[in-house]
Kinemage of the C-alpha trace (Angstrom):
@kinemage 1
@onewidth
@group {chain A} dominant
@subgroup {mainchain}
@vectorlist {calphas} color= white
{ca unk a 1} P 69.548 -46.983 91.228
{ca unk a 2} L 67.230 -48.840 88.826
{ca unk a 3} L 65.532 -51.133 91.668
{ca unk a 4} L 65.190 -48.068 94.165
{ca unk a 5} L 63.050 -46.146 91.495
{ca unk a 6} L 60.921 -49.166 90.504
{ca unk a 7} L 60.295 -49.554 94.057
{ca unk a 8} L 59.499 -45.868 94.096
{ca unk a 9} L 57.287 -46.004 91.769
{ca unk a 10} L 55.496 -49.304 92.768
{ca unk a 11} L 54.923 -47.303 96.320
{ca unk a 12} L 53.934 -44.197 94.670
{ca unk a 13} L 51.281 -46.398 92.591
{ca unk a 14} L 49.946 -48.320 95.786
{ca unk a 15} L 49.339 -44.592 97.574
{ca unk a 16} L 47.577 -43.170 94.266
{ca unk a 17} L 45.346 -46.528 94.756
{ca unk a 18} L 44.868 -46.347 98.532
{ca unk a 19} L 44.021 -42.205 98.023
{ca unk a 20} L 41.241 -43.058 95.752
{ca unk a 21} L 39.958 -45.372 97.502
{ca unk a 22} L 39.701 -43.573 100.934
{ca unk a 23} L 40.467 -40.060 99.975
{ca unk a 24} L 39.720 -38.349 103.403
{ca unk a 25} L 42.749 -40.182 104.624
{ca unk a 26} L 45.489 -38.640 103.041
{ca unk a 27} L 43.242 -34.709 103.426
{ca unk a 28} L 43.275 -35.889 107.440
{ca unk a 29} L 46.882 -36.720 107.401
{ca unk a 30} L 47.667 -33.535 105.534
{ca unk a 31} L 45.452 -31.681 108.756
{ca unk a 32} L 47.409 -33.443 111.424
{ca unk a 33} L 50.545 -32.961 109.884
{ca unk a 34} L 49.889 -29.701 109.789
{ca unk a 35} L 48.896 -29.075 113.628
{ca unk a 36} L 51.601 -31.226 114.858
{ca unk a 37} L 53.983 -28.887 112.930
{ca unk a 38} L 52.785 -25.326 112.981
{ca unk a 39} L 49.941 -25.188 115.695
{ca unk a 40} L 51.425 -27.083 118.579
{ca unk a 41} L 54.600 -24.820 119.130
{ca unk a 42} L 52.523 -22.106 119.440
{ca unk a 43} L 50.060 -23.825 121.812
{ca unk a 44} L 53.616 -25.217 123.821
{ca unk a 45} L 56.103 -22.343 123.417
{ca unk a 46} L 54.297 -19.092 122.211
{ca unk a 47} L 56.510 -17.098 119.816
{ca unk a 48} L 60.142 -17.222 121.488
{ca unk a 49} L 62.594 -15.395 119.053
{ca unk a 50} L 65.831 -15.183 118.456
{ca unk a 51} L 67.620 -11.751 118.528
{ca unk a 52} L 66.538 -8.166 118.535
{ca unk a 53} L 64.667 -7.635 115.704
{ca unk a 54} L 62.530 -10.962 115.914
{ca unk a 55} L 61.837 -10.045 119.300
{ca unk a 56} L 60.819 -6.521 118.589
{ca unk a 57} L 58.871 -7.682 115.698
{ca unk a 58} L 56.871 -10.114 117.923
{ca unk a 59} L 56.351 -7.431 120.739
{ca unk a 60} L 54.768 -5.335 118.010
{ca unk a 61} L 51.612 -7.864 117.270
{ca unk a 62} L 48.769 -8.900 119.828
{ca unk a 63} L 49.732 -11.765 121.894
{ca unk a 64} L 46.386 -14.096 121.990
{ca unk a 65} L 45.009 -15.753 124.500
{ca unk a 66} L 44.840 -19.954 124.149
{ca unk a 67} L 41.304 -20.396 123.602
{ca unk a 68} L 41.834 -17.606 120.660
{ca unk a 69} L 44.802 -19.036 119.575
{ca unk a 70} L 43.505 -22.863 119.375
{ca unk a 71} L 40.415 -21.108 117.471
{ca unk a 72} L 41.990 -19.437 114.729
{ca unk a 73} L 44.371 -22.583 114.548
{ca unk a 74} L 41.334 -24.391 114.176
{ca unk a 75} L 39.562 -21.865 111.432
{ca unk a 76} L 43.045 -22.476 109.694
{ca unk a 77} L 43.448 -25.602 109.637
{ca unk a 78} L 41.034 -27.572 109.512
{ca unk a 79} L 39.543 -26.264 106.416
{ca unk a 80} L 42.353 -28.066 104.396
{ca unk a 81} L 40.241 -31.291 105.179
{ca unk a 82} L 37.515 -29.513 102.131
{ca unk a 83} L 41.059 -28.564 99.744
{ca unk a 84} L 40.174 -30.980 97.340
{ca unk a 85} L 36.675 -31.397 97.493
{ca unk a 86} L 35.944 -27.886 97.883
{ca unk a 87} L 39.655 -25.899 96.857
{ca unk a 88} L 37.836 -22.833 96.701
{ca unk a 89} L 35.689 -23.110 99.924
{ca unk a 90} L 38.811 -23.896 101.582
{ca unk a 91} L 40.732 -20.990 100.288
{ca unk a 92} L 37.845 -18.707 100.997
{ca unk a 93} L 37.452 -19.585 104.766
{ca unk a 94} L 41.193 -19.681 105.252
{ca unk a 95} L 42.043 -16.111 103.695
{ca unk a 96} L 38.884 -15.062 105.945
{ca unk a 97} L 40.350 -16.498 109.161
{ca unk a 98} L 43.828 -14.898 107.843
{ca unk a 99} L 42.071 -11.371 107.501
{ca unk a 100} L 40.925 -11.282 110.954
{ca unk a 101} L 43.717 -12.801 112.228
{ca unk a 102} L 46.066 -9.642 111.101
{ca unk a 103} L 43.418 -6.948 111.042
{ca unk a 104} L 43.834 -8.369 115.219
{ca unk a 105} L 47.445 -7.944 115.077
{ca unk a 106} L 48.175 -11.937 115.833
{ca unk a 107} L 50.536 -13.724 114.371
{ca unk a 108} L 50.418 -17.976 114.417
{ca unk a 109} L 52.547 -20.460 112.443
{ca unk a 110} L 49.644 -21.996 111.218
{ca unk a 111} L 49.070 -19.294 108.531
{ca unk a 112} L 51.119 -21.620 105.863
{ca unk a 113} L 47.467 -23.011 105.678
{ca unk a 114} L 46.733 -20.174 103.398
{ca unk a 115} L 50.231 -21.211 100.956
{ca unk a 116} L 48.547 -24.791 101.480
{ca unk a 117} L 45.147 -23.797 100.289
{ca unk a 118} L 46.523 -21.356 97.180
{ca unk a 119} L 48.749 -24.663 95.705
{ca unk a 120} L 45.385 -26.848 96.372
{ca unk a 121} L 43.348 -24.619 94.160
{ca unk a 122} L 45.626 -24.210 92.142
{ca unk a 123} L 46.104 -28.170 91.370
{ca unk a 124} L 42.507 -29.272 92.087
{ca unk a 125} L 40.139 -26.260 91.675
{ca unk a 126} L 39.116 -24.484 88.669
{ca unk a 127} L 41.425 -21.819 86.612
{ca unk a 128} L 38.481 -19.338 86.283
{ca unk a 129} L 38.516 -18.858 90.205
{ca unk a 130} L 42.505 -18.468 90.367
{ca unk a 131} L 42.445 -14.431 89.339
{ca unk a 132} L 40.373 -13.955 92.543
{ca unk a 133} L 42.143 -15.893 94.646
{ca unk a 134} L 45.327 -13.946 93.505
{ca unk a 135} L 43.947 -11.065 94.070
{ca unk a 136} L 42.513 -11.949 97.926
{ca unk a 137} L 46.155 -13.393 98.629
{ca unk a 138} L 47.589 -10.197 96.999
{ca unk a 139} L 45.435 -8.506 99.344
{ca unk a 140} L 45.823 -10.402 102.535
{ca unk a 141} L 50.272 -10.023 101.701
{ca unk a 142} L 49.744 -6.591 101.426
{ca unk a 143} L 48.082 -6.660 104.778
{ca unk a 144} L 50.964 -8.245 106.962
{ca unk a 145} L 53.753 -6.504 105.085
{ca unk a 146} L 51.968 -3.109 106.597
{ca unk a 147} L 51.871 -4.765 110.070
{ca unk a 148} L 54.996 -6.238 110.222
{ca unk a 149} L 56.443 -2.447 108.817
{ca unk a 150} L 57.657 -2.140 112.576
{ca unk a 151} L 60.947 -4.195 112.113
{ca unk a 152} L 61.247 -4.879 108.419
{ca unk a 153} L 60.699 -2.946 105.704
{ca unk a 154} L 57.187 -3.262 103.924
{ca unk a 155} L 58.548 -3.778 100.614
{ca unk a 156} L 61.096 -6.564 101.591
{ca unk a 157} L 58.133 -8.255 103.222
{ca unk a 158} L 55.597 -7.798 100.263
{ca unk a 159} L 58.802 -9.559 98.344
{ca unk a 160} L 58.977 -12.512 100.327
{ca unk a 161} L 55.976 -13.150 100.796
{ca unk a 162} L 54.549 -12.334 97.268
{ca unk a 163} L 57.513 -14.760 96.212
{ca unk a 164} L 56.004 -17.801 98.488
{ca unk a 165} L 52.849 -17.408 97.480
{ca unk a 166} L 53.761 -17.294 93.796
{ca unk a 167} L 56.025 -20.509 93.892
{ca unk a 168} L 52.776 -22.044 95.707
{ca unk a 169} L 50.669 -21.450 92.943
{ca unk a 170} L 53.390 -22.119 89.858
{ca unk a 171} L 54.033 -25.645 91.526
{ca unk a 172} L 50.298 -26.737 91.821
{ca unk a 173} L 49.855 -25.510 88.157
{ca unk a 174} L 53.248 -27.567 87.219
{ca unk a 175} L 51.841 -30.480 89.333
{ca unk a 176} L 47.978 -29.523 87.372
{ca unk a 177} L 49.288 -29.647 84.374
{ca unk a 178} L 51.803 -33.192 84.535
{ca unk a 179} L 48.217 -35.280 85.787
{ca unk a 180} L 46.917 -33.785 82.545
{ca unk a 181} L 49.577 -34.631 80.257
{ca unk a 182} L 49.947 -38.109 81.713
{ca unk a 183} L 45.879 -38.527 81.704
{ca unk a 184} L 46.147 -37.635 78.666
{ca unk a 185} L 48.754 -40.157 77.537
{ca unk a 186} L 46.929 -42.513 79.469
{ca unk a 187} L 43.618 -41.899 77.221
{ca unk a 188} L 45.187 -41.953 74.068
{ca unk a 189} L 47.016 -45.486 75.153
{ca unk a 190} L 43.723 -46.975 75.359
{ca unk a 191} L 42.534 -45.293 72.511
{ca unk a 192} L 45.115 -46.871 70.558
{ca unk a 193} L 44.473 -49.976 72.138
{ca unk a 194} L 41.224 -49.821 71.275
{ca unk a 195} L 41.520 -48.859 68.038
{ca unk a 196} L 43.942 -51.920 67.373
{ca unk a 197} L 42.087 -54.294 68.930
{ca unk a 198} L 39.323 -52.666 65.927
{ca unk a 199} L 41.499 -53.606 63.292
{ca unk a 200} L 41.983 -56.658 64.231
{ca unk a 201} L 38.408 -57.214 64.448
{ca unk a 202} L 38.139 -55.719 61.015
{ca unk a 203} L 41.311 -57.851 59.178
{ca unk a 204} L 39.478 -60.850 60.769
{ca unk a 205} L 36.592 -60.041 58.918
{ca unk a 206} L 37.725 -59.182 56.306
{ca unk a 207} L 39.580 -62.095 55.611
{ca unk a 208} L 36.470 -64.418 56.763
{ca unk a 209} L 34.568 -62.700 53.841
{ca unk a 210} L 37.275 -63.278 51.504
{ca unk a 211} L 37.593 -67.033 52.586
{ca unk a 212} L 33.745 -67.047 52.101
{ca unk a 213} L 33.992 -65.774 48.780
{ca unk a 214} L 36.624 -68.170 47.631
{ca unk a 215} L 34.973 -70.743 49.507
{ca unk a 216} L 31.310 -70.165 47.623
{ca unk a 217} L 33.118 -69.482 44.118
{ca unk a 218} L 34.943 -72.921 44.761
{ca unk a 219} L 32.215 -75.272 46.067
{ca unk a 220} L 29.194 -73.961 43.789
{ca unk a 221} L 31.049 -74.140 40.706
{ca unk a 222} L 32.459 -77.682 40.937
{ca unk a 223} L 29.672 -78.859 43.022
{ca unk a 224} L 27.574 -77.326 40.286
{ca unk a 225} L 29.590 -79.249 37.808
{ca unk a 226} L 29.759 -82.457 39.566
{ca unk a 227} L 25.913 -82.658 39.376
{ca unk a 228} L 25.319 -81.749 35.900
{ca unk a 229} L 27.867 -85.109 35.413
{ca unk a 230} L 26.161 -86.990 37.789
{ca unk a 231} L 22.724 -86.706 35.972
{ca unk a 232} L 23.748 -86.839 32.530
{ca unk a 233} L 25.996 -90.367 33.722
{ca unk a 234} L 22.865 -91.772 34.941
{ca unk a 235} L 20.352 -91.079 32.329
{ca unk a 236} L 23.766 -92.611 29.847
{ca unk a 237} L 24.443 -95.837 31.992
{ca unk a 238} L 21.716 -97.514 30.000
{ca unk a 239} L 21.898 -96.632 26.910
{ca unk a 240} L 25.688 -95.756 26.375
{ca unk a 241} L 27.491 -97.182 29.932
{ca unk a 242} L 30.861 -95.707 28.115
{ca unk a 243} L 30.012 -92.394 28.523
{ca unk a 244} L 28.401 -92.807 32.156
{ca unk a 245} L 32.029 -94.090 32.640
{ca unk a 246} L 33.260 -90.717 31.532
{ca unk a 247} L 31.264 -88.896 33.541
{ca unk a 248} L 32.279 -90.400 36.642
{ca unk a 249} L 35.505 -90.137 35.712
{ca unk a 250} L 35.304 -86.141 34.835
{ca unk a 251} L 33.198 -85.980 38.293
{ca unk a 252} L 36.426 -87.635 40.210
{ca unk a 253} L 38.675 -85.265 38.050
{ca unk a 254} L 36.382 -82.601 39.551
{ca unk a 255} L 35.958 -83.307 42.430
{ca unk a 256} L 39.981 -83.649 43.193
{ca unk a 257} L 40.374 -80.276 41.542
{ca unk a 258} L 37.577 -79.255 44.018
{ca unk a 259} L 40.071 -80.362 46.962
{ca unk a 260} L 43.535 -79.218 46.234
{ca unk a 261} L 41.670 -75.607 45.576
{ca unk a 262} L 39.805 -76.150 48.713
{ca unk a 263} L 42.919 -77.272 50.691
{ca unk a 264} L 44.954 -74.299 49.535
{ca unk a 265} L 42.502 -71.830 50.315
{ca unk a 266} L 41.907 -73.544 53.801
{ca unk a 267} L 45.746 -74.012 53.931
{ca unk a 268} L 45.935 -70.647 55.465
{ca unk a 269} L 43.720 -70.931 58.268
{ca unk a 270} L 45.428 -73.907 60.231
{ca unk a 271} L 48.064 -74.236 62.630
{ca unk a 272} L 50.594 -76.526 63.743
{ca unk a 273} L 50.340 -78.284 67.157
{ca unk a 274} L 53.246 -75.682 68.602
{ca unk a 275} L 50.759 -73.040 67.704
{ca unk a 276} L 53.247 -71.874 64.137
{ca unk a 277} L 51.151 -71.314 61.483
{ca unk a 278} L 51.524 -74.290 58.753
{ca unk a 279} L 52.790 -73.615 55.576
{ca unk a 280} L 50.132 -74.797 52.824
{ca unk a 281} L 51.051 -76.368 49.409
{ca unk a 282} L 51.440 -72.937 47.050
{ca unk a 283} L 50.162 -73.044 44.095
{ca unk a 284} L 49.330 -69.826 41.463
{ca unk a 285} L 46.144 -68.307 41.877
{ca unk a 286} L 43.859 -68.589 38.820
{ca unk a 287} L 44.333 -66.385 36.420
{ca unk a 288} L 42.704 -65.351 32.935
{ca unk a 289} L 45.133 -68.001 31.225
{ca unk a 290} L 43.002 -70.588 33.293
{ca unk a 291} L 39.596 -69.873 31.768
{ca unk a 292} L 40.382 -71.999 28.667
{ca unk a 293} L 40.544 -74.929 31.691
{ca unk a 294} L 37.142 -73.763 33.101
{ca unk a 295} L 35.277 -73.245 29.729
{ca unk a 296} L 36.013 -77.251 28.532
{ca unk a 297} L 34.755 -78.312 32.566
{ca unk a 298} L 31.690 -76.943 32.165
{ca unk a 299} L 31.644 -77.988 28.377
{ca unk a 300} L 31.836 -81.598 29.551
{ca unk a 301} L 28.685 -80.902 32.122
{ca unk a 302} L 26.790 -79.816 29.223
{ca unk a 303} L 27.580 -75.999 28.243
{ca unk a 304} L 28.493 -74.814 24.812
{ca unk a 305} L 30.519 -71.853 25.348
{ca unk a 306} L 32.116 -70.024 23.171
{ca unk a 307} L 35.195 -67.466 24.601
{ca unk a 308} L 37.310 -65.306 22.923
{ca unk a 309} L 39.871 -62.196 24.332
{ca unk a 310} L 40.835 -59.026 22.897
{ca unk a 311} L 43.601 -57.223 23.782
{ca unk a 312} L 47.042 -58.088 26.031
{ca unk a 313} L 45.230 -60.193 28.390
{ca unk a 314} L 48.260 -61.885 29.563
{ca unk a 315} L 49.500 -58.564 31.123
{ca unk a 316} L 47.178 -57.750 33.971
{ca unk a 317} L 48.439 -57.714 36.826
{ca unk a 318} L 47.640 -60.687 38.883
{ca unk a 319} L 45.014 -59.660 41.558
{ca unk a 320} L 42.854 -58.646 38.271
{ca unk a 321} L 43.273 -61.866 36.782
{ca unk a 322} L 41.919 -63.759 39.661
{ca unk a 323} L 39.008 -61.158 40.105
{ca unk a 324} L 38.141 -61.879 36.586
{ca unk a 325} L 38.294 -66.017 36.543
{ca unk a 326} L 35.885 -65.753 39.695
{ca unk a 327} L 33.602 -63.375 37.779
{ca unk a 328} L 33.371 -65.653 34.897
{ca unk a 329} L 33.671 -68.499 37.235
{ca unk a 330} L 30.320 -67.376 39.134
{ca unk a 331} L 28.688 -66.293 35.991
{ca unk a 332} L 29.168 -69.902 34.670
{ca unk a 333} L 28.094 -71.681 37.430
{ca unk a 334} L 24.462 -69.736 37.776
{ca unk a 335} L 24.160 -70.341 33.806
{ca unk a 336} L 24.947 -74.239 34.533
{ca unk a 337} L 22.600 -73.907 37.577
{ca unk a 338} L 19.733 -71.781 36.228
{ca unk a 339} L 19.597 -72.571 32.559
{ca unk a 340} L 21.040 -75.932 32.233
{ca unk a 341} L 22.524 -78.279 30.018
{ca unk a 342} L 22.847 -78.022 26.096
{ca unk a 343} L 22.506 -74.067 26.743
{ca unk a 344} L 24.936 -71.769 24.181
{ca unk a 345} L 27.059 -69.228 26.138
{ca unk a 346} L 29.245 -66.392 24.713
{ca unk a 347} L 32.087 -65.600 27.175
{ca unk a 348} L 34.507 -62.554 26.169
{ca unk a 349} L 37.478 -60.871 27.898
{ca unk a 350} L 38.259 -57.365 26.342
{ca unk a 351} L 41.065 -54.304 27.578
{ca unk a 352} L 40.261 -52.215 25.865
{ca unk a 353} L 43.040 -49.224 27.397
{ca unk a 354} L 42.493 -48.935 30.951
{ca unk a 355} L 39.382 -50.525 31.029
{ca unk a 356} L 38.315 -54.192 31.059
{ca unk a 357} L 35.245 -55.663 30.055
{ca unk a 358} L 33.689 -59.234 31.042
{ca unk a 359} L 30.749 -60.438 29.013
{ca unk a 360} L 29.320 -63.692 29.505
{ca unk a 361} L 25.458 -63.878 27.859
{ca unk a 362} L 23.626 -67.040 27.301
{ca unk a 363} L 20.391 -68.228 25.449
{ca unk a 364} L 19.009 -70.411 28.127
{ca unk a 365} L 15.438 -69.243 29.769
{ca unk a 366} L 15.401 -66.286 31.757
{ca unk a 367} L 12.787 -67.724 34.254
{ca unk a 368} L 15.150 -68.928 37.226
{ca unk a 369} L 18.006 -66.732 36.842
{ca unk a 370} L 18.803 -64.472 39.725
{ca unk a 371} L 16.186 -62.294 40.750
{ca unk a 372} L 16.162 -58.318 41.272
{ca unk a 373} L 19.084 -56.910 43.782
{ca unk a 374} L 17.028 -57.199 46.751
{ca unk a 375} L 16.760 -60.569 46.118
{ca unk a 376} L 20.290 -61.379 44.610
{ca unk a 377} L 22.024 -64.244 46.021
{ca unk a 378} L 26.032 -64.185 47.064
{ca unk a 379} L 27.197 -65.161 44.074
{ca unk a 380} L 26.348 -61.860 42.497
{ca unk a 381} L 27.296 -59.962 45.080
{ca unk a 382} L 30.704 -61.154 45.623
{ca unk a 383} L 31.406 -60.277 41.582
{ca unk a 384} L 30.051 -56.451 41.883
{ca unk a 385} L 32.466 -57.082 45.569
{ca unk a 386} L 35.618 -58.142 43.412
{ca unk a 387} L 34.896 -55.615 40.976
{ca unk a 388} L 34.120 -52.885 42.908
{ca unk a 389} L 37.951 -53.492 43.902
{ca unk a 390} L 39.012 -52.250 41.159
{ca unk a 391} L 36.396 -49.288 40.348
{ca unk a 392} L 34.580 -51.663 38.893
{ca unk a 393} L 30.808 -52.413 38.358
{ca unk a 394} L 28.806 -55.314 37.451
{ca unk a 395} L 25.447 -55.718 35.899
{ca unk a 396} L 23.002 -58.692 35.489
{ca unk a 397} L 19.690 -59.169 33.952
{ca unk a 398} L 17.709 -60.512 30.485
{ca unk a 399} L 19.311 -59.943 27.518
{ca unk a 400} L 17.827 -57.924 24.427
{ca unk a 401} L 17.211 -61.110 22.257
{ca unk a 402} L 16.837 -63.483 25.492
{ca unk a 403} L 18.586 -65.086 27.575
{ca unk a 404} L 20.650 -63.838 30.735
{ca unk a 405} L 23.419 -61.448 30.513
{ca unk a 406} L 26.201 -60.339 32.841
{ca unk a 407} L 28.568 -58.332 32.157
{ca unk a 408} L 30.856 -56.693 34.413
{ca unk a 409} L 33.721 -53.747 33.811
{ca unk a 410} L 37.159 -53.092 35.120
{ca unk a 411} L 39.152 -49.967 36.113
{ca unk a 412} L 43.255 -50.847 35.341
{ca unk a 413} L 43.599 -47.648 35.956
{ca unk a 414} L 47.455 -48.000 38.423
{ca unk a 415} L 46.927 -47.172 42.016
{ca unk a 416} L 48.054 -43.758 42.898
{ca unk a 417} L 48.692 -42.632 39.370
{ca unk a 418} L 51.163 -43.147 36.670
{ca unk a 419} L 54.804 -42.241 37.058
């Protein structure tokens, strides 16, 4: 039963496809069909009934001629080749033929064009025009009930035929209304589609912006570092060649710390050959417990900073943490890059409740620290980015009694309220 429905449906499919692409096949079919059925028996036979009272009913309406029968077969018919094009046209010629037809007194097969034409407006034409139509088929009932009062009764007539022409119209409404609700399905697949295939798009960018973040806050900072060391080795190598062999050693140190961050962060991007995605070496992100780590690096490249924390800094939830080592992290590295070596920094952490404040204010020159915000670079936007992640803000610029300041603040407000 399974295979016998597919194939159904795969033949049903190729028909839909075939239709729209030559549509006036299937409305010439429908036409020919339509002769062959009810218009040639006439044309052949004339009306030969079956008993008294279908005899007596036929001897009671105008036997036509077959030049006047193939004529109103043809004003009939043939207008079904406009039913969905033109429904209403259609209809409207048909139920015209049909009135003259009866107000003669003939009666042809062919008039289950007019039952053809009222389920074709019904399915293809539009629902203002249906009243009217109801009401000219009400009409045009009405009509051959009256003439055909000789051998039935009118009422029983008006019945049966008010009953045809109602299923007529209730199944092209049914048939109306199932194209809608599977167009409509159909839309709202590919608007689905389409709005997955715009997440995607979004995630990926997301995540490219968060590997460029990481990325920058890595790289400048020990790259940063790295050539502070460099300098200071070489301008030591003659005068003191110990300590230019302690700087290259703390610029190796760096510069492996460099790669294992680098390598976890990139960790995440590649794929096996098989096309799995590789599992990196894990290691914790940063945290605030790491900033001790990051204050003596850039202490060896020159800095004299100075940090202290108030309040339970140890309990912030982990996402802040890392948010706040790449704040202080960036703020570092444009103090090692701007101001330079032998510069004093004050770094602070402080909750203070639900908020958290980052401070980190130097005394170096304020000539070649970032500029205005329509000229900042992407160091200072990714802090107010990470910040603004947690209802956060952050603010840069010359400090009251000089120097550069930056200080940036926290919501830890819990998402979605306290329970």
């Amino acid at each position: 039963m399974g295979p016998l429905v597919a194939r159904i449906a795969r033949g049903g499919q190729r028909l839909r496809q075939a239709d729209r692409a030559h549509p006036w096949v299937l409305d010439a079919a429908v036409v020919v069909v339509a002769f062959l059925i009810f218009c040639l028996p006439d044309l052949l036979h004339g009306h030969d009934g079956d008993g008294d009272g279908p005899r007596r009913l036929l001897r009671s309406f105008t036997r036509l001629p077959p030049a006047g029968m193939l004529a109103f077969q043809a004003g009939l018919v043939l207008p079904l080749l406009w039913r969905r094009r033109r429904p209403m046209v259609a209809f409207g010629v048909i139920a015209a033929v049909f009135v003259v037809q009866w107000s003669l007194g003939a009666v042809l097969r062919a008039d289950v064009a007019l039952f053809i034409a009222l389920y074709s407006l019904a399915l293809h034409g539009s629902l203002r025009q249906l009243p009217w139509a109801c009401g000219v088929m009400a009409a045009g009932m009405t009509l051959v009930a009256v003439r055909a009062s000789a051998a039935v009764s009118v009422w029983d007539a008006l019945f049966f035929l008010l009953s045809t022409a109602i299923a007529a119209l209730a199944l092209g409404l049914m048939v109306r209304t199932r194209r809608a609700q599977l167009a409509g399905l159909r839309d709202r697949a590919a608007r689905l589609e389409i709005e997955r295939d715009q997440r995607s798009r979004l995630a990926a960018a997301a995540e490219r912006a968060r590997v460029a973040r990481e990325m920058h806050d890595i790289v400048g900072h020990n790259l940063s570092v790295m050539i502070t060391l460099a300098d200071a080795g070489a301008y030591a190598t003659d005068a003191a060649p110990e300590r230019g062999k302690e700087a290259l050693q703390l610029i190796g140190d760096t510069g492996r710390m460099a790669l294992g961050e680098l390598r976890r962060v990139l960790g995440v991007l590649r794929e096996d050959p098989d096309g799995a995605p590789s599992t990196p070496e894990l290691s914790p992100q940063p945290g605030v417990a790491d900033l001790e780590t990051l204050c003596d690096g850039v202490r060896t490249a020159g800095l004299d900073v100075v940090y202290r924390t108030v309040g339970d800094v140890d309990a912030l939830d982990s996402g802040v943490q890392l948010a706040v080592y790449r704040i202080v992290q960036e703020a570092l590295t444009n103090t090692l890059k701007h101001a330079g070596a032998d510069t004093r920094v004050k770094l602070s952490v402080v909750v203070e409740g639900t908020r958290l404040t980052v401070r980190v204010r130097d005394n170096g020159p304020v000539a070649g620290q970032p500029g205005p915000p329509n000229e900042e670079g992407h160091g200072l936007v990714g802090m107010r980015e990470r910040a603004a992640l947690y209802g956060g803000r952050v603010s840069a610029g010359p400090a009251p009694g000089g120097g550069w300041d930056v200080e940036a603040t926290l919501d830890l407000t819990p998402r979605g309220g306290v329970r």
